[in-house]
C-alpha positions in Angstrom: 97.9 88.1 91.5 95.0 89.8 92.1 94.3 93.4 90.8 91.0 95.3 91.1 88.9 95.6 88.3 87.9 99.2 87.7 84.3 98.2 86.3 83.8 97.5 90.6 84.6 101.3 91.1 81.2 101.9 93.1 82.1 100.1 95.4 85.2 101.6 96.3 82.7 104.4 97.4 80.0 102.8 98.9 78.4 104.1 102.5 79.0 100.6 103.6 82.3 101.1 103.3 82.1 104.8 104.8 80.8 103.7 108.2 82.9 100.3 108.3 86.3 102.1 107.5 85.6 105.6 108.8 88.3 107.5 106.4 88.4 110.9 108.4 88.5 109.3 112.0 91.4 106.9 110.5 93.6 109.7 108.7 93.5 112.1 112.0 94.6 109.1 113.9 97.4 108.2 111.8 98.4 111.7 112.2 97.0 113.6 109.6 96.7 117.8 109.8 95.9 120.6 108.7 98.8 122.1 105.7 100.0 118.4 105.4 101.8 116.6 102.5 99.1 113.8 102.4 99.7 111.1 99.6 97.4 108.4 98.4 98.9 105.7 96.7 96.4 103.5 94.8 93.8 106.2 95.4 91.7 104.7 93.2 88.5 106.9 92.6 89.2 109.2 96.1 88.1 107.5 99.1 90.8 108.9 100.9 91.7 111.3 98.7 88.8 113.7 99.4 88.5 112.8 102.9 92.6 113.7 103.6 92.0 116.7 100.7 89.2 118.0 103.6 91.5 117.5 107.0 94.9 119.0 105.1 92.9 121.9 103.4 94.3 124.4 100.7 97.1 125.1 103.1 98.3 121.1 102.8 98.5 119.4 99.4 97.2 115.7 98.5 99.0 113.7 95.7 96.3 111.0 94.3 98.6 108.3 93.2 97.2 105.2 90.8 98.5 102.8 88.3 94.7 102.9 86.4 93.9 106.0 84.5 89.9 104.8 85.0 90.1 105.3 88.7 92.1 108.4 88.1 89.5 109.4 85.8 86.8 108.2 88.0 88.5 110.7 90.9 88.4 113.5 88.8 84.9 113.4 88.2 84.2 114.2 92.1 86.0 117.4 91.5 88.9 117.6 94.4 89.6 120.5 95.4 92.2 122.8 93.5 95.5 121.2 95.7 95.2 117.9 94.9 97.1 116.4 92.2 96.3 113.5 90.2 98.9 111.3 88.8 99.1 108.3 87.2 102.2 106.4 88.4 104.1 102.8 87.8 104.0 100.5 90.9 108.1 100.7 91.2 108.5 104.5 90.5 106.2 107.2 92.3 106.3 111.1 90.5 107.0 112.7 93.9 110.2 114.0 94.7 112.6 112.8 97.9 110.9 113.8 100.8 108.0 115.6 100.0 105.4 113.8 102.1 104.3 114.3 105.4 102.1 111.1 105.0 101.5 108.3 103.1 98.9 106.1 102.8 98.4 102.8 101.0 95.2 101.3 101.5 94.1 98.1 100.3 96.3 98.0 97.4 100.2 96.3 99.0 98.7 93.0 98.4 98.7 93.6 94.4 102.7 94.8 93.9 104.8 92.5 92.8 107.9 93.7 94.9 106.5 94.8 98.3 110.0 95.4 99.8 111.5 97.6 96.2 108.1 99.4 96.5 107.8 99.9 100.3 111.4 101.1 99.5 110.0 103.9 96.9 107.2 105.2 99.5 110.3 105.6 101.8 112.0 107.8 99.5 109.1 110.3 99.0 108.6 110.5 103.0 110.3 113.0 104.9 111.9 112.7 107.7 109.7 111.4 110.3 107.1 110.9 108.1 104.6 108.5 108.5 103.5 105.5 106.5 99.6 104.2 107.3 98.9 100.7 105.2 95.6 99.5 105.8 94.9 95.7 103.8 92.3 93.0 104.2 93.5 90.1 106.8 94.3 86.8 105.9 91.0 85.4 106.3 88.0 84.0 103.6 85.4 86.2 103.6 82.7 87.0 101.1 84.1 90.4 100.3 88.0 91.7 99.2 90.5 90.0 97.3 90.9 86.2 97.4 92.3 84.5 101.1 95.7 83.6 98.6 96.1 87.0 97.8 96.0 88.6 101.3 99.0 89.2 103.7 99.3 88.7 107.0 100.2 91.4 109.4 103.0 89.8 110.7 104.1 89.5 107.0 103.7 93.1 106.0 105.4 94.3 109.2 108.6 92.3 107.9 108.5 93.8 104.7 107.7 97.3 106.4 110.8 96.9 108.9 113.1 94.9 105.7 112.4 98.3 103.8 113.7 100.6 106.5 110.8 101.8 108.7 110.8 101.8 112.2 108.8 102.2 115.0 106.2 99.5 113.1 102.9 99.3 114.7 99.8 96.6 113.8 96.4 97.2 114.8 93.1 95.7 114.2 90.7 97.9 112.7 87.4 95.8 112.1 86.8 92.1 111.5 88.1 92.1 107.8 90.9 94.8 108.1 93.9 95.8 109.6 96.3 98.9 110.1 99.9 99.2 110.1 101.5 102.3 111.5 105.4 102.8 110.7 107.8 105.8 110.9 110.6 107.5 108.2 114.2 107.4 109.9 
């Protein structure tokens, strides 16, 4: 399985990547506001950490999620602001309490757990009611760029898993050539 070497942090932030993803026009459209519970889960070094730290601002709080203490690391060295929190969490077990979050996000990162349904499971838990999961993953195509074609997932297959984990209200959309978006709801 494919994991993402940190020594490739730069470019995680590259403008490329700024004007082909588009973090703060994504996050508002997914639903992200001002005084939100915003959590990035495999935030590596703060793409959309900073971005959702800007929309929810000191009245919101952003939780900065990742399995790799050198993207953690690499985050802190941008200097968030003062309410957002950096942890360092295992794939299976997130160190946010039952339904804290408002939203969370998972970008580019399902394709590397192990048990997509156990963890979808765990994002569930730290939702609240209502609360709104936003997975955004490379499609199932060979391209030059992203993980390899064997490692992707289809957006029909994440939406199973999504649904199979207890979301609702699942929604797939195409955001560029190389990436899709899938919307889904808390119970």
């Amino acid at each position: 399985m494919h994991k993402f070497n940190p020594q490739h942090i730069q470019k995680l932030m590259s403008e490329d990547r700024a004007r082909e993803i588009r973090p703060e026009s994504l996050l508002r459209k997914a639903g992200l506001k001002r005084g939100d519970v915003f959590v990035d889960v495999g935030c590596g070094p703060g793409f959309f950490t900073m971005t959702g730290a800007t929309i929810v601002g000191g009245a919101g709080k952003v939780y900065a999620l990742d399995t790799q203490q050198e993207m953690l690391d690499a985050l802190k060295e941008r200097r968030p602001p003062w309410f957002v929190k950096s942890l360092k969490s295992e794939e299976s077990t997130l160190p946010i309490t039952d339904c804290e979050a408002d939203i969370a996000l998972l970008a580019y990162m399902l394709h590397e757990t192990v048990d997509k349904r156990g963890f979808l499971r765990e994002v569930l838990r730290i939702l609240k009611t209502n609360g709104r999961l936003v997975i955004i993953d490379w499609k199932r195509i060979k391209e030059d760029k992203g993980p390899p074609i064997e490692d992707r997932l289809t957006e029909l297959d994440v939406a199973v898993h999504v649904r199979s984990a207890g979301f609702e209200k699942v929604s797939v959309r195409s955001l560029n050539a190389s990436h899709y978006m899938i919307l889904a709801s808390k119970p």
